[in-house]
N, C-alpha and C positions, 0 to 999 in steps of 0.2 A: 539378598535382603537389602544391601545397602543400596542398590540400583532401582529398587521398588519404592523404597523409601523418600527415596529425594525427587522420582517421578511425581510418586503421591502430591508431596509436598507444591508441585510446580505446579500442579494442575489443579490442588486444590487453593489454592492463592487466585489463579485463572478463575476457579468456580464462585469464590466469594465477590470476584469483579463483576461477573454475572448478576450474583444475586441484588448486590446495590444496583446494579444497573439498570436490572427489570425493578427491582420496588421503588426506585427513585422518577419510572416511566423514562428513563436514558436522559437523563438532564446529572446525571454522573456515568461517564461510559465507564466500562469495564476497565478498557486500558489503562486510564488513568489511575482507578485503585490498584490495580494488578500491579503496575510502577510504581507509585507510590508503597505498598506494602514490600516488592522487591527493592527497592530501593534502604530503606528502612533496615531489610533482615541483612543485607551486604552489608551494611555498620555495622550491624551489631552481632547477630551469630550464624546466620549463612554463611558457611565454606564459599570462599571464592568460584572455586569451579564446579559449584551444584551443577549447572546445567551438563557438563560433560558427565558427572559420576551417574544422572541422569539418563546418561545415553546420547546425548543429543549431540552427536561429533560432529568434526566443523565439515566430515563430508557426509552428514546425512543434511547439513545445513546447505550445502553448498547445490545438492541434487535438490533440493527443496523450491532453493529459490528459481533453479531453473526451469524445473517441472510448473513452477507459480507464475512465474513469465510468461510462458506460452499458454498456458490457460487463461493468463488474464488476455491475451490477445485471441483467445477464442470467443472472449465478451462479447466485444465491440465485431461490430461490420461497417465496412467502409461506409454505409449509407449513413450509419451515425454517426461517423468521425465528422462527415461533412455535414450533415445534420445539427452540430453543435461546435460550428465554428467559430457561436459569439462565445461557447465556454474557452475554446483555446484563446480568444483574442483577451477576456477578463484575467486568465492563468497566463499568458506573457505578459500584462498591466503588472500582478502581484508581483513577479519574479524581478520586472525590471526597475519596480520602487524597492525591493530590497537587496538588490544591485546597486543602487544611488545611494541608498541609506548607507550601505556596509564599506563602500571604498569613498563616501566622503567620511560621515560623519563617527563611521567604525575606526576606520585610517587614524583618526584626532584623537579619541577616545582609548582605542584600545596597540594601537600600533600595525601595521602593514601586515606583517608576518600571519598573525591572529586572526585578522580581519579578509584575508586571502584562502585561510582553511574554512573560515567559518561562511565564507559566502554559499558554496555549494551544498552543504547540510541543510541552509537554509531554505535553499529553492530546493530543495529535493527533497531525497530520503535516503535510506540505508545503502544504496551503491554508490552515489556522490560521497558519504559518509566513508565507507571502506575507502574511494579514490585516493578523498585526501588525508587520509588516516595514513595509509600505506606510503604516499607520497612522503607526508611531513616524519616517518617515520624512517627512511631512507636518506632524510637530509640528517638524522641525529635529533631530529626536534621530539622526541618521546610525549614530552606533557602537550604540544599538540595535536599530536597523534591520535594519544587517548579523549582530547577538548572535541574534537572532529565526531567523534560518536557519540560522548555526552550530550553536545548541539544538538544534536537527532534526537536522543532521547528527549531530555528537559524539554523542549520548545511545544515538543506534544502536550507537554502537560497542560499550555493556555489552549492549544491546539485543537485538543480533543473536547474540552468545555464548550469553547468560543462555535465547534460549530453541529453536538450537540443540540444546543440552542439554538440556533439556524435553522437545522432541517428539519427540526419538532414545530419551530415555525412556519416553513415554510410544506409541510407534512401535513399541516390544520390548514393550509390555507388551500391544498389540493383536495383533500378529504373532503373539503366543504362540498367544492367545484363538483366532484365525483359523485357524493348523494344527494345533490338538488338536481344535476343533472342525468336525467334520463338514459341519454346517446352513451353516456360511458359506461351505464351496466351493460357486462356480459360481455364488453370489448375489450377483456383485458389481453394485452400483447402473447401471443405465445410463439414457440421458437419458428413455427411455420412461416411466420410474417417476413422471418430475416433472412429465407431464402434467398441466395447471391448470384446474380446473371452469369456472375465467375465459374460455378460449380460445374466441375467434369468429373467429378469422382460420385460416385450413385452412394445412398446411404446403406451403411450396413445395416443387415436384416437384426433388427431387436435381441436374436436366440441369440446372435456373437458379437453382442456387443458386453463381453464377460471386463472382468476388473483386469485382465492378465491385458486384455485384446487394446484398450482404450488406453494402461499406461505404457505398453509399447509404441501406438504411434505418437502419446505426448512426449516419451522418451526420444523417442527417433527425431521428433522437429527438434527437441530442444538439441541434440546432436549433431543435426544440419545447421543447427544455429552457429555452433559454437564452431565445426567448422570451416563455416565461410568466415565469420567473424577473425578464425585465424590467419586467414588468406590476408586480409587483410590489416595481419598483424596488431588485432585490436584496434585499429582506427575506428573502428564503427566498434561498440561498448558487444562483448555477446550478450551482455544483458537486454541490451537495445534489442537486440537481433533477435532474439527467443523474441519477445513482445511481438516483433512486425510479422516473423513468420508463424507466430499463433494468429494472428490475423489474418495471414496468406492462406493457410493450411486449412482454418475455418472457411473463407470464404469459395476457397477450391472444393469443399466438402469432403477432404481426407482427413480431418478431424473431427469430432462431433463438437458442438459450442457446450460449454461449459462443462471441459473435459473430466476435471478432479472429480467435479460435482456427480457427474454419470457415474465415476468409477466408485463410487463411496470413500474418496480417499482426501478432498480435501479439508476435512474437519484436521484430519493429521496434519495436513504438510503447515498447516495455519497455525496449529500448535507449532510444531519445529519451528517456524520461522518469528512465533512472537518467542520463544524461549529466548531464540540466539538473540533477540532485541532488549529483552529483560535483563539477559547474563549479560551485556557491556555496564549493567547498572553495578557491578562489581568493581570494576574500573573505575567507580567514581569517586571520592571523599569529601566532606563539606564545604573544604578549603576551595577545593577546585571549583566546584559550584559556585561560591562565592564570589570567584573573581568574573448612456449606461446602456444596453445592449438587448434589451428583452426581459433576460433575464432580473426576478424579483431581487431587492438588495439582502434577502436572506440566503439566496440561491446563491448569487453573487460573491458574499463572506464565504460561506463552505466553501465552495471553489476554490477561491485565494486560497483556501485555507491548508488544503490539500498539500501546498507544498510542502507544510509543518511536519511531513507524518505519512504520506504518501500511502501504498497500499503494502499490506491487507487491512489498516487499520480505518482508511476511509472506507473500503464497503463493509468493515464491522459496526461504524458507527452509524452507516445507512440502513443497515440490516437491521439493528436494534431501534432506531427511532420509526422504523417504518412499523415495527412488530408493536410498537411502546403505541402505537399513534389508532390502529389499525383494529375492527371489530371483527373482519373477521378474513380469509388468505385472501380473496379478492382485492377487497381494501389495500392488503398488505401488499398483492404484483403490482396496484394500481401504483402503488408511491415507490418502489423499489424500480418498476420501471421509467417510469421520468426520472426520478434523483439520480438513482446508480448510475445509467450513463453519464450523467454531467460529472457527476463525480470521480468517474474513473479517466474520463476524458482529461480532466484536470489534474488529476494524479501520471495521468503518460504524461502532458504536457509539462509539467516542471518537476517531477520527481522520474521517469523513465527517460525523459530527452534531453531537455535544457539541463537536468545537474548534471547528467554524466558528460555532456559537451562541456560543460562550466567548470566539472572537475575537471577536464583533461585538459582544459586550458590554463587554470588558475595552480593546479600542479607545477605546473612549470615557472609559474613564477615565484618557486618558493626559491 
């Protein structure tokens, strides 16, 4: 009863994020109410640890995000990494003006110590966040520990508005392109195009590609991941490494692209992973709170923007403006497929690489 109860509860918070989000046409995402109302019930009558009485333990959390690593690296193929080199070069611009911001005018402002956990949340997401949580928590430093994943959190809040706004803009401006021009009906992207010159592994036959069969080999990379990753004793992040060898593993054809997706399993692991994001809003109290390239410049801000918040929350937010924007699924691959890749491109680039390098550097100078 009481495990059913506080699922209910979690999901039905998730579901009212939804409903503002489509009747608003996503110029309010979800996440944002979803936090915002999570936030709220942690003052005031949310049990600290809803999400665990929930079920959601930190190793069904922990297999989540790894199984989400390599599926997001099932996304992308090299031909698009390369293909949207101006999105990396805009997503190293973002990171490195709020690297200058936070160790000058952070340093004067808020003090060294502060200004060293808070850089990598900023350029990142959720695993920069654990680095230097764990990190500052190791030195004795507790309240920054806890500041290190509030960062994460809060920042989404302008985060998720600011580019919202963007892609709905910049979603009307493709939409247009799309139905005056001719050449793009019918030419929507499908997985066949991203066939990889890489490929030696043949695809499996339709009949076995069952839910058991698809999360076993996403199990199995994320497991080669983690250990080669310990070879070398975490020098390289495994979270890193899940990402690169879901991309290796895609492009050799020994995984299928967009693995969760096939297995009917990633509506779940999305849920676990916004929970564990939700439940750090338990850790928070008021007090604490208290203290050009091609690319359009709407394109441009979403990118940047990606650092705020990283994935899964940028392809929710892509998901929904393309669906909010879109008459009919056509419309909706057309805009999902230009946007999503820039945006997940931007999300590896300062939330999967540079924070977790940034954490492991900036850890050490606590």
């Amino acid at each position: 009863m009481q495990i059913l109860a506080a699922f209910t509860v979690i999901l039905f918070i998730m579901a009212i994020g939804d409903i503002i989000s489509i009747k608003t046409k996503a110029y309010i995402p979800s996440v944002f109410i979803s936090a915002l109302i999570f936030l709220i019930g942690f003052w005031t009558i949310f049990p600290k640890d809803l999400m665990e009485i929930a079920g959601f333990s930190k190793a069904l959390i922990k297999l989540s995000i790894y199984l989400i690593l390599v599926h997001m690296g099932t996304l992308m193929s090299l031909k698009e990494l390369f293909e949207q080199w101006k999105v990396v070069v805009i997503s190293f611009a973002g990171i490195l003006g709020v690297i200058v911001m936070t160790m000058s005018f952070g340093i004067l402002l808020f003090g060294k110590e502060l200004s060293i956990v808070a850089t990598p949340p900023l350029t990142g997401g959720i695993v920069a966040s654990f680095m230097m949580s764990e990190a500052a928590a190791s030195k004795g430093l507790e309240s920054l520990a806890i500041l290190a994943i509030i960062i994460y959190i809060m920042q989404g809040f302008a985060g998720y508005l600011l580019t919202a706004i963007m892609l709905k803009k910049e979603g009307k401006r493709l939409l247009k392109e799309f139905r005056e021009n001719e050449k793009y009906k019918g030419k929507v992207k499908d997985e066949s195009s991203r066939t990889s010159k890489l490929k030696i592994f043949s695809t499996l036959p339709e009949k076995y590609q069952t839910v058991y069969m698809l999360l076993t080999k996403t199990g199995f990379v994320a497991l080669l991941s983690i250990g080669f990753a310990s070879l070398t004793h975490e020098f390289i992040s495994s979270y890193v490494v899940c990402l690169v060898f879901g991309v290796i593993a895609a492009e050799i054809g020994f995984i299928e692209r967009k693995a969760l997706n096939a297995s009917s399993s990633f509506g779940f692991i999305i849920t676990v992973i916004m929970a564990y994001i939700f439940s750090q809003l338990s850790k928070s109290t008021p007090e604490m709170i208290g203290k050009l390239l091609g690319l359009t410049k709407e394109m441009s801000f979403s990118v940047s923007l990606t650092a705020l918040y990283g994935f899964p929350p940028n392809y929710i937010l892509t998901e929904e403006a393309s669906k909010a924007l879109a008459g009919n699924e056509d419309e909706k691959e057309y805009l999902m497929d230009i946007m999503l890749p820039q945006m997940l491109v931007g999300g590896f680039t300062t939330v999967t690489i540079v924070s977790v390098i940034l954490a492991g550097i900036f850890s050490k100078l606590l």
